[in-house]
C-alpha positions in Angstrom: 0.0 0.0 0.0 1.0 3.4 -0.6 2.5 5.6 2.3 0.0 8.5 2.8 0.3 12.2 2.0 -0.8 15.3 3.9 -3.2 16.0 1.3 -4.7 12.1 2.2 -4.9 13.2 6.2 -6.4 16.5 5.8 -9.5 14.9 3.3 -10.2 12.2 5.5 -9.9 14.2 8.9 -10.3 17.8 7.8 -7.9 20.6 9.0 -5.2 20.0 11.6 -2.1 21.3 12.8 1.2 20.4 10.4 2.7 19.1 13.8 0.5 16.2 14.0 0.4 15.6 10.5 3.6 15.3 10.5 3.5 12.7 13.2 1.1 10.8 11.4 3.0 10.8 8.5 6.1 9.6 10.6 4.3 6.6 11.7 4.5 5.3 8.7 1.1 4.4 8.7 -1.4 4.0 4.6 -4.5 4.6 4.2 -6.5 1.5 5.5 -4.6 2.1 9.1 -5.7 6.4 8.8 -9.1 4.9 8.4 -9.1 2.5 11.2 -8.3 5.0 13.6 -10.6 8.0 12.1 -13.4 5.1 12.4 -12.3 4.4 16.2 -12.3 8.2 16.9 -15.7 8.3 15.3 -17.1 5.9 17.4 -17.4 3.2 15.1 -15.8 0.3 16.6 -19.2 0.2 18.8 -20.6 -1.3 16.0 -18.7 -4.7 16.3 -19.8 -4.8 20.1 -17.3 -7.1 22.2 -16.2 -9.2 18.9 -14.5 -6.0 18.1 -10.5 -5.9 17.9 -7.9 -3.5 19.8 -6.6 -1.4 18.1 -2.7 -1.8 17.6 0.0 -1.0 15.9 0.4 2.1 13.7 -3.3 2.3 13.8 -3.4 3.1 17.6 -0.3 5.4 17.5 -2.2 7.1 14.6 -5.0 6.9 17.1 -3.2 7.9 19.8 -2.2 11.3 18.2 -5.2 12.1 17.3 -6.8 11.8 20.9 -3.9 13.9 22.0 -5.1 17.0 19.9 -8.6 16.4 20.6 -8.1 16.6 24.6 -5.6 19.3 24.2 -8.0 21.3 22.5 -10.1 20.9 24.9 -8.4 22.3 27.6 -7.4 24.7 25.6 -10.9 25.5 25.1 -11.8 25.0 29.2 -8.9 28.2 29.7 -10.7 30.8 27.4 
C-alpha cells in the first residue's frame, strides 16, 4: 500500500495542525490504518460490540495522536 500524503490526512480528517500531520505521516502508517483510527475516533468500533478488535500498531499510534489534539483542544478550550 501506498505511504499517505498530507493531502490524504487533511480529506479524511479535515484541517489540523502540520505538527500532528507530520506525526502521522512519521508513523508510517497508509491509508487502511488512517481509516481504522478516524473510524475508532468516530465511534465506530461500537458497532462490532465485544467481537471487536484492539486497536494496535500504527493504527493506535495514529489513534493515539489524534486523541492527543482532541483533549488538548479541549483544555485549551476550558482556559478561554
Amino acid at each position: 500500500m501506498q505511504q499517505l500524503t498530507h493531502h490524504d490526512i487533511v480529506r479524511l480528517l479535515g484541517d489540523m495542525n502540520d505538527h500532528s500531520i507530520v506525526e502521522i505521516l512519521e508513523t508510517g502508517a497508509n491509508m487502511e490504518q488512517l481509516e481504522e483510527a478516524a473510524a475508532w475516533l468516530a465511534g465506530e468500533n461500537d458497532v462490532m460490540g465485544d467481537a471487536r478488535l484492539p486497536l494496535e500498531g500504527t493504527a493506535a499510534r495514529v489513534y493515539d495522536i489524534l486523541i492527543r489534539d482532541i483533549e488538548l483542544a479541549r483544555q485549551a478550550e476550558a482556559e478561554r
